[in-house]
C-alpha positions as a Markdown table, in Angstrom:
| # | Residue | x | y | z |
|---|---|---|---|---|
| 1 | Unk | 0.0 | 0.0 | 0.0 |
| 2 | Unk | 1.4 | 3.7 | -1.1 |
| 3 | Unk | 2.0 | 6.1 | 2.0 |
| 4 | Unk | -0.4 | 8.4 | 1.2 |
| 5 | Unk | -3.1 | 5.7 | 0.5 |
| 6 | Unk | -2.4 | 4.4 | 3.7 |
| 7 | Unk | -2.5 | 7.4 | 5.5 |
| 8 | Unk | -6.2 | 8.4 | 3.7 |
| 9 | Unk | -7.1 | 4.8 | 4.6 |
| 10 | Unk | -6.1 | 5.0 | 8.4 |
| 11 | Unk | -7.6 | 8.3 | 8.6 |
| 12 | Unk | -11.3 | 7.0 | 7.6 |
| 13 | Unk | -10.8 | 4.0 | 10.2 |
| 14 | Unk | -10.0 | 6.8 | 12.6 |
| 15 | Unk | -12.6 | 8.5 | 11.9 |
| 16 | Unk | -15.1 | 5.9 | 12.0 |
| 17 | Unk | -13.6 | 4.7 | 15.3 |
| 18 | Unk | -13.5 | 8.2 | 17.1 |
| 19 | Unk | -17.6 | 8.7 | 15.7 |
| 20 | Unk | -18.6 | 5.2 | 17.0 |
| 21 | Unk | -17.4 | 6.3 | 19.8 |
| 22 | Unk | -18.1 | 9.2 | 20.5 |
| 23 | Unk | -21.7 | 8.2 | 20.0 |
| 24 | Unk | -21.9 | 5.4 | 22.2 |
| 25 | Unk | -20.8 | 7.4 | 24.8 |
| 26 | Unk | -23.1 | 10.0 | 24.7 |
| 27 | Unk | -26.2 | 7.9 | 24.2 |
| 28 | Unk | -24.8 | 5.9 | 27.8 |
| 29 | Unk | -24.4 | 9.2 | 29.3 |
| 30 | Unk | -27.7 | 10.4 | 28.1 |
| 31 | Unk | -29.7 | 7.4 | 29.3 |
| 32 | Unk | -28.3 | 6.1 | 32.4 |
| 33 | Unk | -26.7 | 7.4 | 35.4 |
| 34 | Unk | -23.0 | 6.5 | 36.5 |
| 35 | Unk | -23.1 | 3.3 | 38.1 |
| 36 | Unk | -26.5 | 2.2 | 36.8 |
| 37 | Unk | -26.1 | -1.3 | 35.1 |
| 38 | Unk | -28.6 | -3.5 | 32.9 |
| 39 | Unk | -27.9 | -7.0 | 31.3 |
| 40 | Unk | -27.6 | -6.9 | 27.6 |
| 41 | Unk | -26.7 | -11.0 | 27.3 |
| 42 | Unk | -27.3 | -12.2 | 30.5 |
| 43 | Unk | -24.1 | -13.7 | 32.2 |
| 44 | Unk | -22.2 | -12.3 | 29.4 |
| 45 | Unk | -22.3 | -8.6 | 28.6 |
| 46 | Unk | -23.7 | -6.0 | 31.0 |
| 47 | Unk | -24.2 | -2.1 | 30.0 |
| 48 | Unk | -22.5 | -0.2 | 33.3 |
| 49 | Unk | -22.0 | 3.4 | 32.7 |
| 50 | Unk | -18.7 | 4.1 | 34.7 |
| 51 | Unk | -16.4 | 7.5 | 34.8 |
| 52 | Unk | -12.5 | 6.4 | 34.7 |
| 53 | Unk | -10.4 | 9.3 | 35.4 |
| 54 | Unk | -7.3 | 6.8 | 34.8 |
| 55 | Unk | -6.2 | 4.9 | 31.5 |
| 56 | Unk | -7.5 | 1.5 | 29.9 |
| 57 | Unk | -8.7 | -0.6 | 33.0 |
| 58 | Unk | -8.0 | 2.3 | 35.5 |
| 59 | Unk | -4.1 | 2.2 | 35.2 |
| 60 | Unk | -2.6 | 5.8 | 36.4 |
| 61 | Unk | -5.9 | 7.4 | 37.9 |
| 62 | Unk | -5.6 | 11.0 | 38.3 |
| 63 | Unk | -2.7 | 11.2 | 36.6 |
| 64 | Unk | -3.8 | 12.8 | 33.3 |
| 65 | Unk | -0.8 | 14.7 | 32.6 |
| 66 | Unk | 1.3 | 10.7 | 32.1 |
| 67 | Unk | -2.0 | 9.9 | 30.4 |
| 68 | Unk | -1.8 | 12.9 | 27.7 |
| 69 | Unk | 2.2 | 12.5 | 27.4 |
| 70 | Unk | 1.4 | 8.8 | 26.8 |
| 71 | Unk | -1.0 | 9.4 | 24.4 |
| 72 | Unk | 1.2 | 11.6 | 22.2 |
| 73 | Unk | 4.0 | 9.2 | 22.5 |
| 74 | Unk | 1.3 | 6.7 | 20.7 |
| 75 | Unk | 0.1 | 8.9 | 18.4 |
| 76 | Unk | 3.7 | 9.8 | 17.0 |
| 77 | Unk | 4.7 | 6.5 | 16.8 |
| 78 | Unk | 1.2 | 5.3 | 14.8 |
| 79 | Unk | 2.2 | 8.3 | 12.5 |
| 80 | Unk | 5.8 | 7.4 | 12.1 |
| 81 | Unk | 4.5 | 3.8 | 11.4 |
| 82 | Unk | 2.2 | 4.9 | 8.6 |
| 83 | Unk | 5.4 | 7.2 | 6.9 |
| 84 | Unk | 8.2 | 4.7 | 7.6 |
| 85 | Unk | 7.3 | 2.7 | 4.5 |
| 86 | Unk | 4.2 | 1.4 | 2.6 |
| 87 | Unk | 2.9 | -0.4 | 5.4 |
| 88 | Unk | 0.6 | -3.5 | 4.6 |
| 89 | Unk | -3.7 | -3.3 | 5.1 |
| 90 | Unk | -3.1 | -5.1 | 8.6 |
| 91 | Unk | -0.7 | -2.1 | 9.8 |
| 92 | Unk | -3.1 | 0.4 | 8.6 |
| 93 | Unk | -5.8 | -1.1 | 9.8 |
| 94 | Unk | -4.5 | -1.1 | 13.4 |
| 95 | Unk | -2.7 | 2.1 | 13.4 |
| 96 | Unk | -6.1 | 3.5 | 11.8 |
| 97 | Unk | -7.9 | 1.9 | 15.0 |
| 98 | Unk | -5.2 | 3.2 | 17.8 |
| 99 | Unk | -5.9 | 6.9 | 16.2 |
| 100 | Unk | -9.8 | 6.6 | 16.6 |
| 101 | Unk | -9.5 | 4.8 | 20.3 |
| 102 | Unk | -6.9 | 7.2 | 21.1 |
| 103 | Unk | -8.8 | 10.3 | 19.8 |
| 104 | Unk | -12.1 | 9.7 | 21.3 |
| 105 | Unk | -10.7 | 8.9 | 25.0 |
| 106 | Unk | -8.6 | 11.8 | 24.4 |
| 107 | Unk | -11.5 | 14.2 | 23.6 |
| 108 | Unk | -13.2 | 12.6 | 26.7 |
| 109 | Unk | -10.1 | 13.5 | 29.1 |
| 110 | Unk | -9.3 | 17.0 | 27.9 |
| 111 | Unk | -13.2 | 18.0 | 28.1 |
| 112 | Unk | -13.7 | 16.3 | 31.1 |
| 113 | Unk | -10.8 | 14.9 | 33.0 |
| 114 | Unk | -12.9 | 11.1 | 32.8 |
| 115 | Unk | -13.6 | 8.8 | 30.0 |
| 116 | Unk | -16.7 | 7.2 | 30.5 |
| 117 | Unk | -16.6 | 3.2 | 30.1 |
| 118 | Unk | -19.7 | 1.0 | 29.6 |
| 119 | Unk | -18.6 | -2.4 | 28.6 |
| 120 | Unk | -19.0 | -4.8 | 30.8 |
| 121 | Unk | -18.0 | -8.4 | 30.7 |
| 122 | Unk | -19.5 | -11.1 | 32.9 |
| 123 | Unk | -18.6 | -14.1 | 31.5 |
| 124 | Unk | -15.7 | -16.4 | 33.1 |
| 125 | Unk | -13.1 | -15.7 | 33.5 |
| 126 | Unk | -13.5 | -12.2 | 32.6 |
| 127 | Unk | -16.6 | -11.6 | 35.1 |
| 128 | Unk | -13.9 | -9.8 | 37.1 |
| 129 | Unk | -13.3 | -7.3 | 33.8 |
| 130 | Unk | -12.7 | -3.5 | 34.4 |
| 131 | Unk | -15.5 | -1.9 | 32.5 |
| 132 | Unk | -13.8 | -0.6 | 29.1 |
| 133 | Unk | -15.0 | 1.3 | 26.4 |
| 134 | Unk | -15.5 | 1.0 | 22.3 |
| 135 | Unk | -11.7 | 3.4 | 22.1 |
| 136 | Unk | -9.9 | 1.3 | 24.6 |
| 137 | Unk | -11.5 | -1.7 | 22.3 |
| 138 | Unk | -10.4 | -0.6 | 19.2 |
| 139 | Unk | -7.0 | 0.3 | 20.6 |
| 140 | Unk | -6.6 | -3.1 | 22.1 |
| 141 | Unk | -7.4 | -4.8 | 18.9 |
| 142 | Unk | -5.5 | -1.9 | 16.4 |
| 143 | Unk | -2.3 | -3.3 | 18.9 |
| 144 | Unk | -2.6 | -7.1 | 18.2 |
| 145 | Unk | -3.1 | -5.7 | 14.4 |
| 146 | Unk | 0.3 | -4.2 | 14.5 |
| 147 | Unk | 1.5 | -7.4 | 16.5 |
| 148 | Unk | 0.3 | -9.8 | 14.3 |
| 149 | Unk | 1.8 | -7.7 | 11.1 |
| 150 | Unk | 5.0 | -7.5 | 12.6 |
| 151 | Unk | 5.4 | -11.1 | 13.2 |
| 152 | Unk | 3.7 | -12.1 | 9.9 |
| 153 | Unk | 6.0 | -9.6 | 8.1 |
| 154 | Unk | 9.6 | -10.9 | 10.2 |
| 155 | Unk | 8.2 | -14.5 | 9.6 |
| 156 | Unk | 7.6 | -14.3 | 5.2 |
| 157 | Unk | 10.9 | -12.3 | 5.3 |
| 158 | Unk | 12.7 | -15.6 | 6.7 |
């Protein structure tokens, strides 16, 4: 894939990421209260509108000066991945979904100082779970993206 191709094409992902959600967010906010909770697939997935004022899973609460710095660092790097070389559709792909994770808990945490989670798993042996969100998702699977591109690439180069 040609840099600029791949940059267009990580920026829709992004975008479509950061609107997702953006939007799920704001219809949890609007229609329950923090800490109200209601079973979506029972003993699977629960709905449970929490504020996080720390990172994915509550790592470095109230410390949203690392989180911001940490979130640049990311951002840089996703960028310097995308204009390193023509990276593959997998790269793309996941840097395009680090960008829209990234962005729309970023927004969250410079309006707010909390990113407001919602996903809840129930299931074993996740029932213990922090709540997450749709960005901390996409982040998450944009990283075993990069991850699995990585390896596949060192591996076909042997």
């Amino acid at each position: 894939m040609k840099r600029l191709g791949a940059i267009v094409a990580a920026l829709v992902v992004a975008t479509l990421v950061f609107a997702a959600d953006q939007a799920l967010k704001r219809t949890i906010e609007d229609s329950m209260h923090p800490g109200q909770s209601t079973s979506l697939l029972p003993g699977i997935v629960h709905l449970t509108y929490v504020k996080n004022s720390g990172g994915a899973f509550g790592i470095f609460a109230g410390q949203s000066v690392v989180l911001l710095i940490g979130s640049a660092i990311a951002v840089g790097f996703v960028f310097w991945m995308l204009l390193a070389g023509g990276p593959s559709k997998l790269t793309t792909l996941g840097c395009g979904l680090i960008l829209g994770g990234a962005a729309g808990n970023l927004l969250d945490r410079l309006a707010t100082g909390e990113v407001t989670d919602y996903i809840d798993l129930q299931f074993w042996p996740l029932q213990n779970w922090p709540v997450f969100n749709a960005a901390d998702a996409a982040i998450v699977l944009g990283a075993a993206a990069l991850l699995f591109s990585a390896t596949f690439r060192s591996s076909s180069k042997s």
